[in-house]
Structure formats: structure tokens, C-alpha cells
C-alpha positions, -999 to 999 in steps of 0.1 A, spaced: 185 -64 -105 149 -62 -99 130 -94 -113 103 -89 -137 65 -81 -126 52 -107 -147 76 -134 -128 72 -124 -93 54 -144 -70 18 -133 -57 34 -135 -21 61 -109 -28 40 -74 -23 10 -78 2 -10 -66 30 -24 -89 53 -56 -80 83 -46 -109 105 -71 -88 133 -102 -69 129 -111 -74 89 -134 -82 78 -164 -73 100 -188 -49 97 -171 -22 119 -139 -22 91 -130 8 73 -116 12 36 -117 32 8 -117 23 -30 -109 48 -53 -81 49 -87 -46 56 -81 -33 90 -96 -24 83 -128 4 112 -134 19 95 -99 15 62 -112 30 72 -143 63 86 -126 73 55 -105 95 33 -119 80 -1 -133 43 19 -129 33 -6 -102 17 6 -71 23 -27 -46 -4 -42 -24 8 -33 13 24 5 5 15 35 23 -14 58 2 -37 90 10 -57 111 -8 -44 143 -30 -72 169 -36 -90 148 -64 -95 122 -41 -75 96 -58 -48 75 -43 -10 87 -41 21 68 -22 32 75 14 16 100 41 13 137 46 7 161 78 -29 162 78 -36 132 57 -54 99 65 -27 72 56 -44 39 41 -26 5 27 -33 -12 -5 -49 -44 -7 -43 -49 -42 -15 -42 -70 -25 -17 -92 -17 -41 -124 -41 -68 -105 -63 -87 -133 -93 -78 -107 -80 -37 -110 -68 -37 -147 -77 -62 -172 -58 -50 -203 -74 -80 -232 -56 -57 -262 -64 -38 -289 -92 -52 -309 -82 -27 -339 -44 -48 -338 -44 -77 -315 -61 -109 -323 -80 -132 -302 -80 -96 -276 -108 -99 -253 -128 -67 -234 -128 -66 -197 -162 -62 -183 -151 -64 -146 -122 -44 -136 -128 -5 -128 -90 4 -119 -100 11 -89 -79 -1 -56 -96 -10 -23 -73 6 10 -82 0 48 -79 35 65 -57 38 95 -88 51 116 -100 9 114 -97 -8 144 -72 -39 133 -35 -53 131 -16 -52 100 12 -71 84 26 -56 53 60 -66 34 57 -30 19 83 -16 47 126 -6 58 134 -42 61 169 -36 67 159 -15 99 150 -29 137 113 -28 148 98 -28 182 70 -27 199 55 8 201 76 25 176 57 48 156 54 46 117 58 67 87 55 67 49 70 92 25 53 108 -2 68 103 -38 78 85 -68 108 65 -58 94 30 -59 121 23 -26 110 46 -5 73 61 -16 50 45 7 73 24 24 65 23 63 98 32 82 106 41 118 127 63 108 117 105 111 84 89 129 86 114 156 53 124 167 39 161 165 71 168 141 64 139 113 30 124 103 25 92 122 5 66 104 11 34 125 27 17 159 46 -12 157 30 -42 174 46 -79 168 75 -60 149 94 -75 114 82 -115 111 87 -142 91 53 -152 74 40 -185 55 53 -174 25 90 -168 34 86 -131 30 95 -105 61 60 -86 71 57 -54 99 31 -60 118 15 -30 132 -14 -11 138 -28 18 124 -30 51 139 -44 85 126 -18 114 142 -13 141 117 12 168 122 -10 206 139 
């Protein structure tokens, strides 16, 4: 049984830049997440760590395509510095109107030059070094923009990251792929 957002640790979904960000030669991207995607996956969560690229209106969906640019989440979408919801001033007392947050997520872009650690991946498969990395499209909050080794097969699948340290243990008890990301779309 999944346990509840609101009573989930702040370790559980994350992306860490252990090399490489920030300095002034990162790349990332901020932009919204589609909201119809968004919508569709269960729990309407996208996680900090998963697997995004950019559909035609240039806003944010899960997982990687054949000519895409693949980028990981910094934030969760329902992050109080992404969405602030204070209420309904019309029903809610004591609501309060967020000034700050924009909804929109920031992403590093697989063309930065730096390492990666994400929990957002196949834990339950073996990771090496130099195995190349994929993330499928979707709305299936298991799978869409989960990296997996699995159907990474360069030229043939869209390859968004090679393994470098492989599945670790981090500070915070959770398992993180460490990797780093690569740009090879499918011709």
C-alpha cells in the first residue's frame, strides 16, 4: 500500500548533483509540467528525480522519447516552493494567497556536464558501470520516467544516461543510481 504524500519523508523522491552543479557551465530548464499528464498519473505527483522532456508546448512530461532531450526533476510538483495552494478565500477561513510559487519545476538537461544520483529508478534490477539508461513515456506512476537498463540499447531505444557508481545506499537510507547524463536520441 502506497503511504500517503502528505506522510512521506522529504528524502523519499529526489535528485541529487553530487558533480558538476552548481557552476556557471550547468544546464537546466524550468518550465510547468503538463497538466492533462499530470492529471492522468495516479496520486498527480510528478517526483523530484524522474525522467521528463518536452512535448510540443514546451512543458514538462515523464520519461524520454527518440529525439527528445531527457532532463530530471529537482523538485516535486506539489513542492510548497512549485504550488502553494493557501484555499479558497470565498470558503476556507484563515486561507492565505501565494505570492511566490509559479508551478513551474526547475530540470538539469542531460547535455550538462555532471554526475547524478536519483531514487527515481528499477531498483529491483542490477546496475553497472557503463550500462546505458532509459525512461518511458507515460502515465503509470511505476514506470513513467523511471530510469531503467532495461530496452537501453543504443540506436534502437532513446538513451538518456550511463551508469557510473551504479545503485547506492545514500545518507538517508534510500537506494540512488548514480549516473551520468547523455544526449543519444534514436536517427
Amino acid at each position: 500500500m502506497a503511504v500517503p504524500r502528505h506522510l512521506q519523508q522529504m528524502t523519499v523522491h529526489t535528485l541529487e548533483a553530487p558533480k558538476g552543479w552548481p557552476s556557471p557551465y550547468a544546464v537546466d530548464f524550468t518550465t510547468v509540467f503538463d497538466a492533462t499528464q499530470l492529471g492522468a498519473i495516479t496520486g498527480g505527483v510528478a517526483y523530484a528525480g524522474r525522467t521528463v522532456h518536452l512535448n510540443s508546448s514546451g512543458n514538462y512530461e515523464f520519461g524520454v522519447t527518440n529525439r527528445s532531450m531527457a532532463m530530471w526533476l529537482f523538485q516535486n510538483s506539489d513542492d510548497p516552493d512549485v504550488e502553494n495552494n493557501g484555499g479558497d478565500p470565498a470558503t476556507d477561513v484563515g486561507c492565505w494567497q501565494a505570492i511566490a510559487p509559479t508551478g513551474q519545476l526547475t530540470a538539469l538537461v542531460a547535455a550538462g556536464a555532471y554526475e547524478l544520483a536519483t531514487t527515481e529508478f528499477n531498483a529491483a534490477l542490477g546496475y553497472f558501470p557503463n550500462e546505458t539508461l532509459t525512461a518511458a513515456t507515460g502515465t503509470t506512476l511505476a514506470t513513467a520516467g523511471v530510469l531503467t537498463n532495461a530496452a537501453a540499447v543504443p540506436y534502437t531505444n532513446p538513451v538518456c544516461g550511463v551508469v557510473s557508481r551504479g545503485k547506492q545506499l545514500n545518507a538517508h537510507g534510500m537506494y540512488e543510481l548514480w549516473f551520468w547524463p547523455v544526449y543519444l536520441p534514436v536517427a
